[in-house]
MIKERO-463031 format. One record per atom (N, C-alpha, C): residue in three letters; y, z, x. Coordinates in steps of 0.2 Angstrom, whole numbers, plus 5000, padded with zeros to 4 digits. Each point is the difference from the previous one (the first is absolute). Layout:
REM residues N
ALAYZX/...
//
This chain:
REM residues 320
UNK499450005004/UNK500650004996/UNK500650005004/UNK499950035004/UNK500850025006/UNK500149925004/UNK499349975001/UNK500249925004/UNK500349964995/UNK499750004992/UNK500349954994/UNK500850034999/UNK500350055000/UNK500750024998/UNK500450005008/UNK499550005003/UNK500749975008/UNK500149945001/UNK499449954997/UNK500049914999/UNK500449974996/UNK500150054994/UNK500249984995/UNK500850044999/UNK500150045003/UNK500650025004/UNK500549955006/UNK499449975003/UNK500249955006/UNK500249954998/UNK499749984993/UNK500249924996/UNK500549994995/UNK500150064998/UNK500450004996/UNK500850015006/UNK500050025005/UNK500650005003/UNK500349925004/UNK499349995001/UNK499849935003/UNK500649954996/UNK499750014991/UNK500349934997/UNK500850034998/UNK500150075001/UNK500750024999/UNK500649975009/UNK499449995005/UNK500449975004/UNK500049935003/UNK500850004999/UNK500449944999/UNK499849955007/UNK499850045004/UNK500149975009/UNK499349954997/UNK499550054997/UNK499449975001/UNK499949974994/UNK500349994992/UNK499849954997/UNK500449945000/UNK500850025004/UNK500449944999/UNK500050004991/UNK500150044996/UNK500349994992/UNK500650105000/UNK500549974998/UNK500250054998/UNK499750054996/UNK500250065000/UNK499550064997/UNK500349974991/UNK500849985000/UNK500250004992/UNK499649934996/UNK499749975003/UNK499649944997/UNK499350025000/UNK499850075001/UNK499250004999/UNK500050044991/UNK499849984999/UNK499950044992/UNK499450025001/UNK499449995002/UNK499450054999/UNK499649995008/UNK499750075002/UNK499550005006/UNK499450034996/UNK499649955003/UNK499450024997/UNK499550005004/UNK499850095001/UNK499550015007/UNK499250004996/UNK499649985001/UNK499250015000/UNK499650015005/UNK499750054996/UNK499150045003/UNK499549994997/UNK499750035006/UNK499149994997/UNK499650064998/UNK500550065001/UNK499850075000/UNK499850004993/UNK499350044996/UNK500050004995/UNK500550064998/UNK500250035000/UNK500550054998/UNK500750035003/UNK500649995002/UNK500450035002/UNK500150074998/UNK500050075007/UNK500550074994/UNK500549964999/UNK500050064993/UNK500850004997/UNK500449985005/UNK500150065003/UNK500749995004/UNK500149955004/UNK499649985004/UNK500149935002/UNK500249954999/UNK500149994993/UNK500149944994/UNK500650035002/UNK500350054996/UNK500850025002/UNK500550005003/UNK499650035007/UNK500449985005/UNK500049935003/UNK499849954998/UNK499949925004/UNK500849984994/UNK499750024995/UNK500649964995/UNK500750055000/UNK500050055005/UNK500850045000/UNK500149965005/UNK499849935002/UNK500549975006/UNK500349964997/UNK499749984996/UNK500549924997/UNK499950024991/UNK500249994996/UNK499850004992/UNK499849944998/UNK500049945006/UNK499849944999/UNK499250005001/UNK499850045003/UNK499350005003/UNK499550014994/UNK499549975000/UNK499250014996/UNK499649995005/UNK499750054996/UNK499150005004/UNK499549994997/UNK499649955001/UNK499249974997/UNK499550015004/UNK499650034995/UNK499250035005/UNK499649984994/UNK499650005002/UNK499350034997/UNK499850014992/UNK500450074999/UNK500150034994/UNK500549974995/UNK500449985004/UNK500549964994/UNK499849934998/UNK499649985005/UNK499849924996/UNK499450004998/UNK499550084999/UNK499650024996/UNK500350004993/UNK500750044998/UNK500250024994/UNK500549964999/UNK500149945003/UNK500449924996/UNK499449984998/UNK499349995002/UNK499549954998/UNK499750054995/UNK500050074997/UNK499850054995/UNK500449984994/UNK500749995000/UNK500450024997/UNK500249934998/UNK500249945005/UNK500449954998/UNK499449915001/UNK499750055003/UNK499549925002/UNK499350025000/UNK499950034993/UNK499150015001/UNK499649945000/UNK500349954995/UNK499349945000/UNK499949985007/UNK500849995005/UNK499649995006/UNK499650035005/UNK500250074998/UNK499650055004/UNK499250004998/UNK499849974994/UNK499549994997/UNK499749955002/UNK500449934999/UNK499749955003/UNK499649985007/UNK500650035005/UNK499749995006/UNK499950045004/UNK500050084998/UNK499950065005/UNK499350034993/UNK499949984996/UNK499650054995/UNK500150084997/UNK500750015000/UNK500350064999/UNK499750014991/UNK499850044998/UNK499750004993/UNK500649994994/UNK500049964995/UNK500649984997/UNK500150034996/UNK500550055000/UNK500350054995/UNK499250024996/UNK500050004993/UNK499650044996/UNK499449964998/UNK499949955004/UNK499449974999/UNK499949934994/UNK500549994994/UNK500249964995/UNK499949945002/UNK500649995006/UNK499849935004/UNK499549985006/UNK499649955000/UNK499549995004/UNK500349925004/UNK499649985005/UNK500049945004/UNK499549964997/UNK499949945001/UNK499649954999/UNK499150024999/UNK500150035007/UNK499450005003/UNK499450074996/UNK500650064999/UNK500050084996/UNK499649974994/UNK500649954997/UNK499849964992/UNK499249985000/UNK499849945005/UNK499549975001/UNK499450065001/UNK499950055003/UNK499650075000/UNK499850044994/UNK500650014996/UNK500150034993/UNK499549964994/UNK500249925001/UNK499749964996/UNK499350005002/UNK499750005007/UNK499549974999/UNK499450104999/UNK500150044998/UNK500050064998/UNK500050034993/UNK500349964997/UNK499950004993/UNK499349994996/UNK500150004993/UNK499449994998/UNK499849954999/UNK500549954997/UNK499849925000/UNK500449965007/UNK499650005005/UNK500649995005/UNK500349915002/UNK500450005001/UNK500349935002/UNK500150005008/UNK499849975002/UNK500049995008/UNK500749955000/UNK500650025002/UNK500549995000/UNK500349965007/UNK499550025002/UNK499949995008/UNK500049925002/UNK499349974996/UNK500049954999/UNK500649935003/UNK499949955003/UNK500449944997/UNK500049984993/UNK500850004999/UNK500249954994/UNK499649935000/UNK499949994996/UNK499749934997/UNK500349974994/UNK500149935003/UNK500149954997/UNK500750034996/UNK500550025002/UNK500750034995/UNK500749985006/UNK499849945003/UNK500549975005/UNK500749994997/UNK499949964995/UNK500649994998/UNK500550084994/UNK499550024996/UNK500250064998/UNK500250045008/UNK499750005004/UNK500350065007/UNK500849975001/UNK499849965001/UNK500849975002/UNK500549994997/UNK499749984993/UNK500750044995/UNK500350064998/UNK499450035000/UNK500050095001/UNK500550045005/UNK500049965006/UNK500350045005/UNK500649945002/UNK500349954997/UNK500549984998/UNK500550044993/UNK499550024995/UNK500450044997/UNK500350065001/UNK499450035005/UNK500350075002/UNK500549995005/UNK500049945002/UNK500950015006/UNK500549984996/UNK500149994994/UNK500449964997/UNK500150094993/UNK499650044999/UNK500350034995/UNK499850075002/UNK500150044995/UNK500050095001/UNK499450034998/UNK499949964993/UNK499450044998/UNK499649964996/UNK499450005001/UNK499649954997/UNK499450044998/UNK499949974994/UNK499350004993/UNK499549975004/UNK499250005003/UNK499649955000/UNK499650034997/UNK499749934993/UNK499850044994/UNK499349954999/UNK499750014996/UNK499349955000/UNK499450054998/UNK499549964997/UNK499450034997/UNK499750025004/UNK499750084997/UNK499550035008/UNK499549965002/UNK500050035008/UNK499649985004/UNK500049915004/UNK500749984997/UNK500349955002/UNK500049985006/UNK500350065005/UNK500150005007/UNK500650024999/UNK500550064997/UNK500649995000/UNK500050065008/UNK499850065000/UNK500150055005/UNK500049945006/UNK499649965002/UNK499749975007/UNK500649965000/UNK500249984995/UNK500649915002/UNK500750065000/UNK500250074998/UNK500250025001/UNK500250055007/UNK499450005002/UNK500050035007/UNK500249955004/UNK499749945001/UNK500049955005/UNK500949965001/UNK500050004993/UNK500849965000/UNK500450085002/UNK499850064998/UNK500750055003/UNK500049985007/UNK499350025003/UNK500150015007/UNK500149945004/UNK499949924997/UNK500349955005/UNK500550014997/UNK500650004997/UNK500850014997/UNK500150075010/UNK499650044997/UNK500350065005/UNK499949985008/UNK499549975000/UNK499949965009/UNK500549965002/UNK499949964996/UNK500649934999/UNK501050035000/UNK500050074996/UNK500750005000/UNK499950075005/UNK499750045002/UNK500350055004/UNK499950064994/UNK499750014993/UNK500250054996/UNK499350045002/UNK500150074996/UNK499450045002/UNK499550004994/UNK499750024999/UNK499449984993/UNK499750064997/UNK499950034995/UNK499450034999/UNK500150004993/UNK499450064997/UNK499849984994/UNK500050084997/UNK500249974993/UNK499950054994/UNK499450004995/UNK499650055002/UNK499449964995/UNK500050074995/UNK500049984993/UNK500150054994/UNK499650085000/UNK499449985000/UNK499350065001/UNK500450045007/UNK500149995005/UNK500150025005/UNK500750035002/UNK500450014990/UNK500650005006/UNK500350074997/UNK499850055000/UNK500050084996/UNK500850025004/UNK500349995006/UNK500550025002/UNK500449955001/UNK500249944995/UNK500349945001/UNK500650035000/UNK500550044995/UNK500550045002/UNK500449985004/UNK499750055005/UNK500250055008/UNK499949925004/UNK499549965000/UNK500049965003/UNK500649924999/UNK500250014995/UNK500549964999/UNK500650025001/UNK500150055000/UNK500550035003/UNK500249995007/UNK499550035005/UNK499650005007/UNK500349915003/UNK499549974995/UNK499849935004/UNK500549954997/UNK500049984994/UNK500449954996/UNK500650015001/UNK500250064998/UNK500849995004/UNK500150005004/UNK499950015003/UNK500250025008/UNK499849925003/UNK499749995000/UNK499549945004/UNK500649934998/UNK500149955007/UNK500349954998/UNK499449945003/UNK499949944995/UNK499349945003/UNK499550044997/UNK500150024993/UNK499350045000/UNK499949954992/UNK499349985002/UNK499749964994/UNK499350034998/UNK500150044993/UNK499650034996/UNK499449974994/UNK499549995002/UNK499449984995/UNK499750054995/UNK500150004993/UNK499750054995/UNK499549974997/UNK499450015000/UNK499649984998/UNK499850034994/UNK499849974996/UNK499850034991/UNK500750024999/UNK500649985000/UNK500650054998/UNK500350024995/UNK499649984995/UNK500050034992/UNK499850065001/UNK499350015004/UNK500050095001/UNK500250035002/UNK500449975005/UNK500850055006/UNK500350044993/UNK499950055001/UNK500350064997/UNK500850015003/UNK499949975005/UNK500950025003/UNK500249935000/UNK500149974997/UNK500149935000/UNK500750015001/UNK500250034996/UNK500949984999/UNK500350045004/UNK499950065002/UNK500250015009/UNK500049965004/UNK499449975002/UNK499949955003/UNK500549945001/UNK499949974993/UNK500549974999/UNK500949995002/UNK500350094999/UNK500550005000/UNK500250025005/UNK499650025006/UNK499849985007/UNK500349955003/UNK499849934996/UNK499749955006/UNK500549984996/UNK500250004995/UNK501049974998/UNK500550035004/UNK500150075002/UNK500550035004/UNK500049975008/UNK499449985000/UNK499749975008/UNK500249935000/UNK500249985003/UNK500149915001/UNK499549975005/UNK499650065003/UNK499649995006/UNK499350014998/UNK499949994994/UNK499450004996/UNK499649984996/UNK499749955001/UNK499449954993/UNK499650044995/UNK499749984996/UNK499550034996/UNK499549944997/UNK499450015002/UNK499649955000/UNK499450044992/UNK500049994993/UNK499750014997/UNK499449984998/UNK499450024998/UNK499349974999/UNK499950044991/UNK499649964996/UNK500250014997/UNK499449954995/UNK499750034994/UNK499249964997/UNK500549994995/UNK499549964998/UNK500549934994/UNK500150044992/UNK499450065000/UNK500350024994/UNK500650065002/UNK500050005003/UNK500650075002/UNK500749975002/UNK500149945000/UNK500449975003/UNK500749994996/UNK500149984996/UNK500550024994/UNK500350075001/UNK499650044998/UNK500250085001/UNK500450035006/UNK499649955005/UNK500450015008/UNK500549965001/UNK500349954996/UNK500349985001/UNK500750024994/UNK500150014997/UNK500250044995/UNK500350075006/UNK499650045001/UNK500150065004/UNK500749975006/UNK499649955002/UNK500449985007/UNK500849984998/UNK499949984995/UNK500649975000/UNK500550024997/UNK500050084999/UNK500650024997/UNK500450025007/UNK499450005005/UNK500550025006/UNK499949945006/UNK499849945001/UNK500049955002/UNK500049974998/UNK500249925005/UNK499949914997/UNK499249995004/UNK499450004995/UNK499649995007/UNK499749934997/UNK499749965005/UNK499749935001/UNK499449994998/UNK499649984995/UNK499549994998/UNK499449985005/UNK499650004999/UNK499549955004/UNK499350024998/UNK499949934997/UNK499249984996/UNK499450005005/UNK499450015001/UNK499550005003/UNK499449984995/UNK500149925000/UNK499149994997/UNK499550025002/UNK499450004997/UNK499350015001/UNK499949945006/UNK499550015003/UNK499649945004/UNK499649984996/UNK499849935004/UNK499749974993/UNK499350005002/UNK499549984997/UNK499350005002/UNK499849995003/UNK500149935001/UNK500149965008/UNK500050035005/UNK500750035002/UNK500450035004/UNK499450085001/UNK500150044996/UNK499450054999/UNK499449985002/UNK499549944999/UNK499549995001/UNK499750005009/UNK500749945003/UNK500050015005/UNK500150075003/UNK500550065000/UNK500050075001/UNK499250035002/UNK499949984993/UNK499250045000/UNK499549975004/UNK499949925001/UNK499949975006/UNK500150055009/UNK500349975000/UNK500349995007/UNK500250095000/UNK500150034996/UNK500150085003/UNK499550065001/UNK499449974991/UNK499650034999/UNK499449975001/UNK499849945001/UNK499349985003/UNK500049954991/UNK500150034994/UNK499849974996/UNK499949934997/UNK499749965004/UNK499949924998/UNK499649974995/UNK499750064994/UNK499949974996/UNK500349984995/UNK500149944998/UNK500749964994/UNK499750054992/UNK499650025000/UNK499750034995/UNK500350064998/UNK499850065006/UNK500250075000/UNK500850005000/UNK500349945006/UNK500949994999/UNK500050004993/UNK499849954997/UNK500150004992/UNK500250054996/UNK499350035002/UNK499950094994/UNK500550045003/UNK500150015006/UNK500850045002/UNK500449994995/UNK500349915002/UNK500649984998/UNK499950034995/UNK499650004995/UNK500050004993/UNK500150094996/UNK499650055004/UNK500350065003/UNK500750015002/UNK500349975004/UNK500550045004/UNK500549964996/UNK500049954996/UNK500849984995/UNK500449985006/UNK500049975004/UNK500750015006/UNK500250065003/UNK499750055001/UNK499950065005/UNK499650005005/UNK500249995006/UNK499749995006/UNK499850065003/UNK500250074997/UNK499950065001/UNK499349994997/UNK500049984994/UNK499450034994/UNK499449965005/UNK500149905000/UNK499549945006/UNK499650045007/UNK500450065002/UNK499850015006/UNK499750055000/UNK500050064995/UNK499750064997/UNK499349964999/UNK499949974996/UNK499649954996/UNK499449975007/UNK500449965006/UNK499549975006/UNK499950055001/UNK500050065002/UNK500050065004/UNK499250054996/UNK500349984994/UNK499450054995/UNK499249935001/UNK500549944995/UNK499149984999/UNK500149945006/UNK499349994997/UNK499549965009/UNK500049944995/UNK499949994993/UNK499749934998/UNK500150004995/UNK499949904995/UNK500150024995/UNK499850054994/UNK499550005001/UNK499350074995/UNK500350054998/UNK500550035008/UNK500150064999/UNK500750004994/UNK500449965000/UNK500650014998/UNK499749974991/UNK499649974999/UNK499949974993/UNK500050064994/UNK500550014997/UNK500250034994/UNK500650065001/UNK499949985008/UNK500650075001/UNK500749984998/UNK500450065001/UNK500750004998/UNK500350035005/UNK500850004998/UNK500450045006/UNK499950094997/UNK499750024999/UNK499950085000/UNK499349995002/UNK499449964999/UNK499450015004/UNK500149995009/UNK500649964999/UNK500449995008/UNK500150075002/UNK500350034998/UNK500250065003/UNK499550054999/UNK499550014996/UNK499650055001/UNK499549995006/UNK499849925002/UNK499749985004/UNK500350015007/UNK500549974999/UNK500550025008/UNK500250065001/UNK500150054999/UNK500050094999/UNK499450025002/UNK499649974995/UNK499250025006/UNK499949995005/UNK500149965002/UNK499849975006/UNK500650045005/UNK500450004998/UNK500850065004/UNK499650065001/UNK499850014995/UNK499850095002/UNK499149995003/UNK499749955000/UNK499450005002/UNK499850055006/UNK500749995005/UNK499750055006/UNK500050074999/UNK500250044997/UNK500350064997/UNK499350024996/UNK499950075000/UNK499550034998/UNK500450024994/UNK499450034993/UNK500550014995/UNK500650085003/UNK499650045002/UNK500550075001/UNK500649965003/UNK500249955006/UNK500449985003/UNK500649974993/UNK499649964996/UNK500349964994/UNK500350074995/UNK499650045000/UNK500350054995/UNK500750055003/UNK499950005007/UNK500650065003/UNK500449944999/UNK499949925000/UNK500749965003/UNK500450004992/UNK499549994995/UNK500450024994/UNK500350084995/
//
């Protein structure tokens, strides 16, 4: 401590002298000394800044409680500092959470075949504040929603994370923390007709000019959320068809091994345009036999089996 407060004693007289910066002392408006010390005493702070009132000092501790206070997502970001109260997660946080679930989506995944949807997606997001992507479940909206936030955030410099409904018990505190404060900060809500703090959130990212809001949102809730949003924003619609069979068929193909033009049928014919419901469906049955008379509830009882198959009943009983 005695060698950082004699260095930092020594530097600060250094820029107050005129021989050795060549600048008048009435033209310097601020010296600005930094360490590596994690902690300075007290009094050493005080007595470095009784030599000039122009003098600051940056260590350690203080661009720990700028990055606590005024820069958590980046503290988040790039150093893994935990983010406020947990509400908001990273890409990565999200993709864990999903595939954990009961009906999991591996979110992880590449996007397929949603090229030109991606590219209008994250065209609209650099052109507006808040955006609806609405479309019938199991569409692909969460994955074309992720993929367009986070090229828009590559591409422009912004930070990214996500709001996911179930997961957000301290959304508050956390908008508070993060949304305000945060400037380049582009927020993804997924299901946001369940977001209980919607309208906080909302009134967040309107006071903030340094803030997007990326909405996900299932086709019959959509009216409702739209309706909600708008008595406190102008927000931009955005449509997400079904994929079409075709398009599905080869998915199932090429991802899941499924090459029977038969079995793709009975899916398609199961899944209505849910690529979520198509991929539950190759995962459970093996051929056409198995799938002949089922429906989407023999789908889940059959996929839930097979989920819990490794799990003895005691383990199935403590998890419920």
């Amino acid at each position: 401590q005695d060698g950082v407060e004699a260095k930092l004693i020594g530097d600060a007289e250094d820029c107050l002298n005129e021989s050795k910066t060549g600048i008048s002392n009435d033209r310097v408006e601020r010296i600005v000394l930094c360490h590596s010390k994690f902690r300075l005493k007290g009094d050493v702070s005080d007595r470095i800044k009784s030599i000039d009132p122009r003098i600051a000092i940056i260590g350690p501790e203080q661009i720990a409680q700028d990055l606590e206070w005024h820069y958590p997502v980046l503290a988040y970001t790039n150093l893994g500092t935990p983010l406020g109260k947990g509400a908001f997660m990273s890409k990565e946080v999200f993709f864990r959470r999903q595939r954990s679930s009961a009906f999991p989506t591996d979110q992880s995944k590449q996007l397929r075949y949603r090229n030109d949807e991606l590219v209008d997606l994250s065209q609209c997001i650099s052109e507006e504040k808040v955006i609806i992507l609405g479309g019938p479940s199991g569409c692909g909206k969460t994955k074309l929603a992720l993929e367009a936030c986070d090229a828009f955030a590559l591409k422009c410099g912004w930070d990214f994370v996500v709001l996911e409904a179930k997961n957000s018990k301290n959304a508050d505190e956390d908008i508070e923390l993060i949304v305000r404060q945060s400037d380049r900060l582009l927020v993804m809500v997924d299901d946001a007709n369940e977001q209980t703090e919607l309208g906080h959130l909302l009134d967040a990212c309107i006071d903030n000019e340094g803030v997007k809001l990326v909405l996900t949102v299932r086709e019959l809730a959509k009216k409702e959320l739209e309706r909600r949003v708008k008595q406190q924003a102008r927000p931009k619609m955005f449509a997400l068809e079904p994929l079409s069979e075709t398009t599905m068929s080869r998915i199932l193909e090429e991802d899941y091994g499924v090459a029977s033009k038969g079995l793709q049928s009975k899916i398609a014919t199961i899944a209505h345009g849910n690529i979520r419901v198509a991929v539950m469906a190759a995962l459970t049955y093996a051929s056409e036999e198995a799938l002949e008379g089922a429906d989407i509830y023999d789908l889940y009882d059959s996929y839930l089996a097979n989920a819990l198959s490794p799990y003895s009943e005691k383990e199935i009983e403590i998890a419920e």
